[in-house]
N, C-alpha and C positions, 0 to 999 in steps of 0.2 A: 654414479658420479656424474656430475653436470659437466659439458662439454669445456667451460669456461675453467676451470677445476682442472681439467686433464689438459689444455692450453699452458696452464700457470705453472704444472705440474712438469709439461713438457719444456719449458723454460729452465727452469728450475735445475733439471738433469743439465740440459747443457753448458751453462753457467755455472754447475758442477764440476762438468768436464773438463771446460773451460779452465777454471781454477786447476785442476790437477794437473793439465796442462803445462800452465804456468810455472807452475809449480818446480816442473820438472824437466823433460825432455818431448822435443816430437817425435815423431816417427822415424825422423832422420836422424834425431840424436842431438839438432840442436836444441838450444835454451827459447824459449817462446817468450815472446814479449808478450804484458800485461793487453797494452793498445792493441798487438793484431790480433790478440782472442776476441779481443771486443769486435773489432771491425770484422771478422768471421763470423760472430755469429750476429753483426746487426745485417751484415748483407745476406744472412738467413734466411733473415726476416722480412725484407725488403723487395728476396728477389724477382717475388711473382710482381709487384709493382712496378720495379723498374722495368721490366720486361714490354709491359704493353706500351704501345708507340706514341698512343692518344692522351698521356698522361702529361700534363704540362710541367717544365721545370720548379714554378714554384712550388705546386704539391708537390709534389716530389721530396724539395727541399724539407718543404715542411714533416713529410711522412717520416723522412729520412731522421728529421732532429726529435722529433716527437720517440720514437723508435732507440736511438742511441741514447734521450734521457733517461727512459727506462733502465737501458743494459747495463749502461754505466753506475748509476746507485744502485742496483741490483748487485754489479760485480762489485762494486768496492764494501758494499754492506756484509757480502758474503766473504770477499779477501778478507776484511778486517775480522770477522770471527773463526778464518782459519789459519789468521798470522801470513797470509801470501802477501804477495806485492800489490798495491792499490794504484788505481793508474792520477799519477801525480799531476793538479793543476786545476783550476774552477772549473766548475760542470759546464757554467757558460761557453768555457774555452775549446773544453772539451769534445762538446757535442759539435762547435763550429770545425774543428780537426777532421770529426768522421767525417761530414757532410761532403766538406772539399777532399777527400777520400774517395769518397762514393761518386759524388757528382761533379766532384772540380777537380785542376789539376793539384792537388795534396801539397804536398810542400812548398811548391812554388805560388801557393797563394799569398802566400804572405810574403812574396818578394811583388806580386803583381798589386799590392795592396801598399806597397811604397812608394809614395806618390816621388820622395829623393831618386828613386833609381829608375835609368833612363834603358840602359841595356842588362842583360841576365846572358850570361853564356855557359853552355853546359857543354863540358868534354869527358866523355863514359860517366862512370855512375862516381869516382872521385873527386873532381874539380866544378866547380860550381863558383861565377867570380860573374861580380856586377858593378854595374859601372854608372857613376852617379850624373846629378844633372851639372854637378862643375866639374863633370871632366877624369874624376876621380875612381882610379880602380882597386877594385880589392874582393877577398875571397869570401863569399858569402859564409856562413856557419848553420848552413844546412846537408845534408844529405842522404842518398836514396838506401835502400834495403838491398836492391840489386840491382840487374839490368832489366829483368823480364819486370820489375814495377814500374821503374822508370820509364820502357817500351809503351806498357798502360795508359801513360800519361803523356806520353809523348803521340801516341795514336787516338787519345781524348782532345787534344788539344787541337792537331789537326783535323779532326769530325768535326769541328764548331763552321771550320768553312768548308764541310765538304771536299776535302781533302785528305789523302791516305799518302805511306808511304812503306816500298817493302823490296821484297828483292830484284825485284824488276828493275822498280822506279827507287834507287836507293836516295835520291833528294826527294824534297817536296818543302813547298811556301802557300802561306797559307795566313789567314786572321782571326786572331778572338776576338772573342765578343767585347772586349774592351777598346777593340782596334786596335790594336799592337799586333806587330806580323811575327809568323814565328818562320822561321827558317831549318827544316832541319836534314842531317847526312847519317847514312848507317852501311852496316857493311850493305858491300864488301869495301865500299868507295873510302868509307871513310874509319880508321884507328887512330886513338878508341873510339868505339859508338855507342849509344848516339851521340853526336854530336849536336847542339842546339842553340841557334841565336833567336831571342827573343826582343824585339826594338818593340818597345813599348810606347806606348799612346798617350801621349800627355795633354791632359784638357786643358791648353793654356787662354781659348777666348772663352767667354761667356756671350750665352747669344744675348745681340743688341750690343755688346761690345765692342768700343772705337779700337780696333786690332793694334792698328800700330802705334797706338795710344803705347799698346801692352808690350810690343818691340820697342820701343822708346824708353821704356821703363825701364827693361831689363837690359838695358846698355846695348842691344845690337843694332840701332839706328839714331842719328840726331835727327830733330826737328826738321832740319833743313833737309837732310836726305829723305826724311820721309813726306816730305810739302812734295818733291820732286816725282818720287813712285807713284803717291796721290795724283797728281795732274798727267801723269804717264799714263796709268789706268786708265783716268776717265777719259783721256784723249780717245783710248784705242789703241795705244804704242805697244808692242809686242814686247819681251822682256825676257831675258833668260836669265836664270839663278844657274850660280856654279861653284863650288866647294868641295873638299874631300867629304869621304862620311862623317853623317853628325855632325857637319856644319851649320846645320839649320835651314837649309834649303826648300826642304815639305813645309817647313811653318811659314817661311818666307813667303809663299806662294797662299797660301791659306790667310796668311797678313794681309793682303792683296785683296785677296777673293771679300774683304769687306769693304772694299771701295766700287765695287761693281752696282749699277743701281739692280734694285729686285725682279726687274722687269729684263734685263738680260738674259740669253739664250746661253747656257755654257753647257758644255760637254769634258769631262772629265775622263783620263783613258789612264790604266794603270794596270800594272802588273798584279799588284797586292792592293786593296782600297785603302787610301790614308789622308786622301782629301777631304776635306769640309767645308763647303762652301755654303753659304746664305743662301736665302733666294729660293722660292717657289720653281724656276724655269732651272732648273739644275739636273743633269742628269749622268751620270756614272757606267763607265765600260772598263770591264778587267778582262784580261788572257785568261785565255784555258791552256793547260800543259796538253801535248798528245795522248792519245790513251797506249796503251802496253804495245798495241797493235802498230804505234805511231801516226796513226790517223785523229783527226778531229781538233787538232791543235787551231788557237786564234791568239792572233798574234798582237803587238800594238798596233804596226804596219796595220793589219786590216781593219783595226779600230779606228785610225785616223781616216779612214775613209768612207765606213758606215758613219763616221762622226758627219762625216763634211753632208750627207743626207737630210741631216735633222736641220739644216740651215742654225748652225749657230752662231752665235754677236764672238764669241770668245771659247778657242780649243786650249785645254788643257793637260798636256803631257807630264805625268808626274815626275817620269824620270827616263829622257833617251839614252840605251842602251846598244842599237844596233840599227840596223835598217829603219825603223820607223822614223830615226832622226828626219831623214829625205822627203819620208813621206808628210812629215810634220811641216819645211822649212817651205815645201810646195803651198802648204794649208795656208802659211803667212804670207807668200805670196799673192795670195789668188783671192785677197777681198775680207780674209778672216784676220784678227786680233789672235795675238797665239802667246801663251805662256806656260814657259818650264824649267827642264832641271838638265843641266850632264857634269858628270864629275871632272874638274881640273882646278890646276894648281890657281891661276890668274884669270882676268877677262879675257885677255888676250889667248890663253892657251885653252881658254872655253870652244871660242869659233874655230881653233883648228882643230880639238879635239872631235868639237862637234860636224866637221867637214870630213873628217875621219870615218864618224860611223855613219855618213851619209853615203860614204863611198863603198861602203858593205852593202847597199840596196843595189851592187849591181847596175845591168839594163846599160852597159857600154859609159858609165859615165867618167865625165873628164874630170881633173882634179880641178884647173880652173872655172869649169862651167860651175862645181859643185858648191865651190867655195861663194862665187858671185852671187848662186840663190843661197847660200847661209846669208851672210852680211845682209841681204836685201829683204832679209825673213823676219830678220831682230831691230830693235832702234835702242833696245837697251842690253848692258848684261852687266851681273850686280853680282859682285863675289864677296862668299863668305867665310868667316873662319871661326873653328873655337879658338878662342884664344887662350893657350895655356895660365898665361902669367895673372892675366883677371881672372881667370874662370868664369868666362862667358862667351858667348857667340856674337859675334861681330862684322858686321859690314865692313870692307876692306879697302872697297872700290867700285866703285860705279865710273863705265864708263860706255859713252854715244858711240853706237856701231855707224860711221858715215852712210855706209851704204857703198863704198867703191874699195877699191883693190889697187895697192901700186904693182910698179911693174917687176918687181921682183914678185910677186902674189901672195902681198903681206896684207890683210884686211887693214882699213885706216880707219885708227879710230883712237879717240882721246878721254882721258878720262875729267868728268866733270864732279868727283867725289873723290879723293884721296887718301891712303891714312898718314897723318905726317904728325910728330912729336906724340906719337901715343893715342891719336884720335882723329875720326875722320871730319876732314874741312872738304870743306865745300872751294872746288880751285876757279880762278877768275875767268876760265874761257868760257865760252856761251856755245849752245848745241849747234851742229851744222844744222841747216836746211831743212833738210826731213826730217829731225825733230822736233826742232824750233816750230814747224808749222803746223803740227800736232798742240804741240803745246800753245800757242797763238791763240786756238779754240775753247781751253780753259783758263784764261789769264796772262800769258806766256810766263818765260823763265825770268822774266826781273823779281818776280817776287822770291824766289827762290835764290837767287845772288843777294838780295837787300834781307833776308828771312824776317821775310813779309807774310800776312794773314796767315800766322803759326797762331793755332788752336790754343787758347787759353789751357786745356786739359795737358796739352801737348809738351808746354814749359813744363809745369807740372810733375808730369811723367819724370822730364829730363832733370830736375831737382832732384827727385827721388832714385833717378840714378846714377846720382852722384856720391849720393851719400853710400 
């Protein structure tokens, strides 16, 4: 008997068993599904392959689909001549089920494959509920087999960035390969477990795309608020975005980054990578958690300062959480353009929130000293909101950081964007001083009071989101 023959033969048996399987009981007594006999015995077949290191994901794929076409007309050919159960749904559909099985996270691909859903939150192996791009939540109509598969895929997902997580370290954040960060908790810290947020990655420019073209479209900026960011940018005015989560603040800043010319130095620092910036001279810094031992950890704090090395036109802080804020509002001080993120409610409750976590860095500081290098750090700060009632993200208020402090040590500062009757206008005061003379360099601000040299594309946009 030729070896190919005793290959076909041995097949044959299992795919037998398989069926009887099914058929009946496992080991343990319970009922076997059609699908996971399949996926036993395609990851059979596979396992010497996935095994070695040097094999690249699309073979892989490829091996993997090639592999489950067989098993699947195999097993339903042989189910339907002994009356078992056939595994129900197009082979196409089918063999793409194993693959994200095998090699992707399984169920959850087809939630990462809707381009509508913006967050995915997993709590134990029960509840599973996402959340759309307007805002909307509801319970997904998928879920897991148990915990120990879920775990599987929960510990695949975080391998894409070299990341793990377990009883030591029961958090861990991390990103797929789509860019979307996943976030997740297990015991003991966290019941039920795992616990799992996934904010996902939405490709909203196209490269060569007028960005805020694509904010203007989709209702989170007018015309005129966006003539103003535009000539802020290109002055060099520093800028802080501020909103609760999911306001839009990472796209905001990414909105931005395509007014930079291509020839600019930027440095980019973040916890989790979710910036995209243009531009050849672009370069990216993320933290490392400590290891078990508690050593080796890298913080933003130290990244804004290996940043300030590279000499760059423009630092970028994705999102200030704690000490680095100081170390960042230094960066804006001292020569550099600086743009970022901190969570609050208003503009105004941005610079104190953000004086706040500058005052976590320690090193004897005063509240007022701390606050005078915030205000003298920023020239803009630009709050966002989703807004429930449209279902959309929206610009709230823009307003010119003076640069001084009264005497009670209230930062002064006025807003020159407003929202009033439902939408934001443009109000009649004009920038102090150290705005104004940024802005002098590209036009100054009459064009923006008069919405003057607005981009033909730009009305446009603003048409279209009107309707």
């Amino acid at each position: 008997m030729s070896e190919e023959r005793v290959g076909r033969s041995g097949e044959s048996d299992k795919v037998g068993r398989m069926l009887r399987e099914a058929e009946g009981k496992d080991a343990a007594g319970a009922a076997v599904e059609p699908f996971a006999a399949v996926m036993d015995l395609v990851r059979d077949k596979v396992g010497d392959l996935l095994s070695k290191p040097d094999v690249e994901e699309p073979v892989q794929r490829e091996a993997v689909g090639k592999v489950a076409r067989e098993v699947i007309t195999s097993f339903n050919a042989k189910a339907r001549g002994k009356g078992a159960p056939e595994l129900e749904g197009k082979l196409d559909d089918l063999v793409d089920s194993v693959i994200d099985e095998i090699l992707g996270l399984g169920v959850l691909e087809t939630l990462l494959s809707d381009d509508a859903i913006e967050d995915i939150y997993i709590i134990g192996t029960d509840t599973v509920q996402v959340v759309t791009a307007d805002g909307e939540r509801r319970t997904a109509d998928i879920e897991f087999q148990d915990r120990g598969r879920l775990m599987v895929l929960v510990r695949r997902a975080l391998a894409q960035d070299d990341k793990s997580v377990n009883y030591a370290q029961p958090f861990a954040d991390g990103r797929l390969r789509d860019g979307s960060r996943i976030h997740v908790s297990i015991h003991p810290c966290a019941d039920p477990w795992p616990q799992v947020v996934i904010r996902r990655h939405r490709k909203l420019f196209e490269p060569g795309e007028d960005r805020l073209a694509r904010l203007i479209e989709m209702g989170t900026l007018t015309p005129q608020a966006a003539l103003l960011l535009r000539l802020a940018v290109q002055a060099g005015a520093s800028v802080l975005m501020t909103g609760a989560t999911a306001a839009g603040k990472t796209t905001a800043i990414n909105a931005l980054a395509g007014e930079l010319d291509a020839a600019t130095a930027v440095v980019c620092i973040e916890d989790t990578r979710e910036l995209n910036f243009p531009g050849a001279n672009v370069s990216y810094l993320t933290t490392r958690l400590p290891s078990v031992e508690g050593e080796g950890a890298i913080t933003q704090g130290y990244l804004v300062q290996q940043a300030l090395r590279k000499r760059p036109d423009w630092i970028v802080l994705g999102e200030a959480r704690g000490a680095e804020a100081w170390h960042f509002a230094q960066a804006g001080n001292t020569g550099h353009s600086i743009l970022g993120s901190v969570h609050a409610n208003s503009t105004r409750d941005a610079i104190e929130r953000y004086r706040d976590l500058c005052l976590e860095a320690g090193e004897n500081l005063r509240e007022n000293v701390v606050l005078r290098g915030v205000v003298r750090a920023f020239r803009l700060v630009v709050y966002l909101e989703l807004d429930w009632q449209l279902r959309r993200r929206t610009v709230k208020s823009i307003a010119d950081v003076t640069g001084g402090v009264s005497e009670e040590q209230i930062a002064v500062m006025q807003e020159l964007f407003e929202w009033k009757g439902g939408q934001l206008v443009c109000t009649p005061k004009r920038p102090y001083p150290r705005l104004q003379e940024l802005l002098d360099r590209v036009g100054g601000y009459d064009q923006v009071l008069k919405g003057e040299n607005i981009p033909p594309e730009w009305a446009k946009a603003a048409e279209q989101a009107g309707k």
